[in-house]
C-alpha positions as a Markdown table, in Angstrom:
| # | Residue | x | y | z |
|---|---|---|---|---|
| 1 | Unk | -48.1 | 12.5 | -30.8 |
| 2 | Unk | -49.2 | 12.2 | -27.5 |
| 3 | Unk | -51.8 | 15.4 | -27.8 |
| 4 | Unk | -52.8 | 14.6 | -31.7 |
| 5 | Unk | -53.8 | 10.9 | -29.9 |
| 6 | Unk | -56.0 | 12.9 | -27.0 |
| 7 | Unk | -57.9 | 15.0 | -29.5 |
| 8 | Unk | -58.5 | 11.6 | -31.8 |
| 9 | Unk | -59.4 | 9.8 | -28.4 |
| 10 | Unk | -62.1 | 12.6 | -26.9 |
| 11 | Unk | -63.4 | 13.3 | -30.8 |
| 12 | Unk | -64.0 | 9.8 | -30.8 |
| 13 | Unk | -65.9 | 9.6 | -27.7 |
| 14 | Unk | -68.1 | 12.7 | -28.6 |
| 15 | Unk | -69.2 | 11.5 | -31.8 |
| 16 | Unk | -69.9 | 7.9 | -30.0 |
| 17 | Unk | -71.9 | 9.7 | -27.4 |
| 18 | Unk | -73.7 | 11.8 | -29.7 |
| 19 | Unk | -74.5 | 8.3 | -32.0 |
| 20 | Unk | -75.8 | 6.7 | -28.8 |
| 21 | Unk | -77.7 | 8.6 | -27.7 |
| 22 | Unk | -79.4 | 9.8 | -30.9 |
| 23 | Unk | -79.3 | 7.9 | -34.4 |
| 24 | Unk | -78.4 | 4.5 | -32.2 |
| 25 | Unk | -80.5 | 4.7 | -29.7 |
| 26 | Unk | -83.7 | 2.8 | -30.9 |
| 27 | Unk | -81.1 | 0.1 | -32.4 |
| 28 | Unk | -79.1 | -0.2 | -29.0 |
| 29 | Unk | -82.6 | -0.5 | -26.7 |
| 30 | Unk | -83.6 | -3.5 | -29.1 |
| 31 | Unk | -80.2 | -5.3 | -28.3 |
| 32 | Unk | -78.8 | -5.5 | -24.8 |
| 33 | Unk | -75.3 | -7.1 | -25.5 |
| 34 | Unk | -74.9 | -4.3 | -28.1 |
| 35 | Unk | -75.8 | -1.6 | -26.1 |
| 36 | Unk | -73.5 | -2.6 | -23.1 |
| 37 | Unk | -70.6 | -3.5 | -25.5 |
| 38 | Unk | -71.3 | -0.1 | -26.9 |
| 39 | Unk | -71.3 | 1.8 | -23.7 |
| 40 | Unk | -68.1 | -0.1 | -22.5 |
| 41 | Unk | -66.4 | 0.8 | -25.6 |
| 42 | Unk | -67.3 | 4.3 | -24.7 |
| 43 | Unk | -66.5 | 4.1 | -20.9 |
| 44 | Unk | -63.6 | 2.2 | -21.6 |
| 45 | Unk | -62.0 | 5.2 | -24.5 |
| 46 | Unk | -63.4 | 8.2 | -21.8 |
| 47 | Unk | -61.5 | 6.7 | -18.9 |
| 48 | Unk | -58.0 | 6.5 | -21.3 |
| 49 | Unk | -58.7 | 10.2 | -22.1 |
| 50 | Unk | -58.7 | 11.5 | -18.9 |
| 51 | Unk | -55.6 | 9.1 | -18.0 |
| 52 | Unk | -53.8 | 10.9 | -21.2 |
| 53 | Unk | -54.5 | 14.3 | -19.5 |
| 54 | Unk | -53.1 | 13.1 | -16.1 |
| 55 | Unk | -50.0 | 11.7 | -18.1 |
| 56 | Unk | -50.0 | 14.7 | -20.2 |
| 57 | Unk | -50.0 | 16.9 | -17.4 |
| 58 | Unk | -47.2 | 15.0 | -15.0 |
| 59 | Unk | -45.4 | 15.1 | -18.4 |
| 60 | Unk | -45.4 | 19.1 | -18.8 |
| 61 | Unk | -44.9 | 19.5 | -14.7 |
| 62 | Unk | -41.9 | 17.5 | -15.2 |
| 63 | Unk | -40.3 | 18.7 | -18.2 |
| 64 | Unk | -41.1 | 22.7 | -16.7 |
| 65 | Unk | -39.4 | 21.4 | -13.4 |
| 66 | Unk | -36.5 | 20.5 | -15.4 |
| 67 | Unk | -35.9 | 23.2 | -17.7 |
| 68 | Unk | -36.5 | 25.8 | -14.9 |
| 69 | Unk | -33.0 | 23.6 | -12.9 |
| 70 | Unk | -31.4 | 23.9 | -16.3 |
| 71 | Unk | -31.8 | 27.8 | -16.5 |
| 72 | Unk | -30.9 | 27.8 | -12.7 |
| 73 | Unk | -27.3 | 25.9 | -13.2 |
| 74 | Unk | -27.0 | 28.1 | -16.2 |
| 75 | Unk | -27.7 | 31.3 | -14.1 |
| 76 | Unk | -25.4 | 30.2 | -11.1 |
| 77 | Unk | -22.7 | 29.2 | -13.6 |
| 78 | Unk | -22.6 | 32.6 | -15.2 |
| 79 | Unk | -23.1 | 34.2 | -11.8 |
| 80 | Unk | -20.0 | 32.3 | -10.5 |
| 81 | Unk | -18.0 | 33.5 | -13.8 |
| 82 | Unk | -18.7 | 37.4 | -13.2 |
| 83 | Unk | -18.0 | 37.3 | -9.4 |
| 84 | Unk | -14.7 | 35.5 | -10.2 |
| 85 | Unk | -13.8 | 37.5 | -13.2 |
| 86 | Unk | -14.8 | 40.8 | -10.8 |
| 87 | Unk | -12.6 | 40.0 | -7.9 |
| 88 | Unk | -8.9 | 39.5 | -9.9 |
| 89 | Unk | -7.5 | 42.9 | -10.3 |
| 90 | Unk | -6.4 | 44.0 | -13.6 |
């Protein structure tokens, strides 16, 4: 969900970027209010895409940091297994 709202979020802010400073552009120039409004729309949906990657990348950092301690308590439990399973005589 998270990545599906990113690629929405920076689509958006292409296509309003490309609008604005094409097609829009005469319209905008003629109205000041409008053309801030529309600039601070666009600021406003830039900024929360680039605070989705940041989240987006402390997410994947975390949930890497824990898997790779969930293999390592896997790997230590089955080490501990063998060794004790090795040093009863049979």
């Amino acid at each position: 969900m998270r990545r599906t709202l990113m690629f929405w979020d920076v689509l958006a802010v292409l296509v309003l970027i490309f609008l604005g400073s094409t097609f829009l552009w005469p319209w905008l120039r003629g109205h000041p209010f409008l053309f801030l409004g529309y600039w601070v729309v666009s600021g406003w949906l830039t900024i929360l895409a680039a605070l989705l990657a940041v989240y987006d990348l402390a997410k994947v950092r975390l949930d890497a940091r824990r898997a790779h301690q969930e293999l390592k308590r896997e790997f230590l439990r089955h080490e501990d297994s063998d060794s004790s399973h090795d040093s009863h005589p049979n």
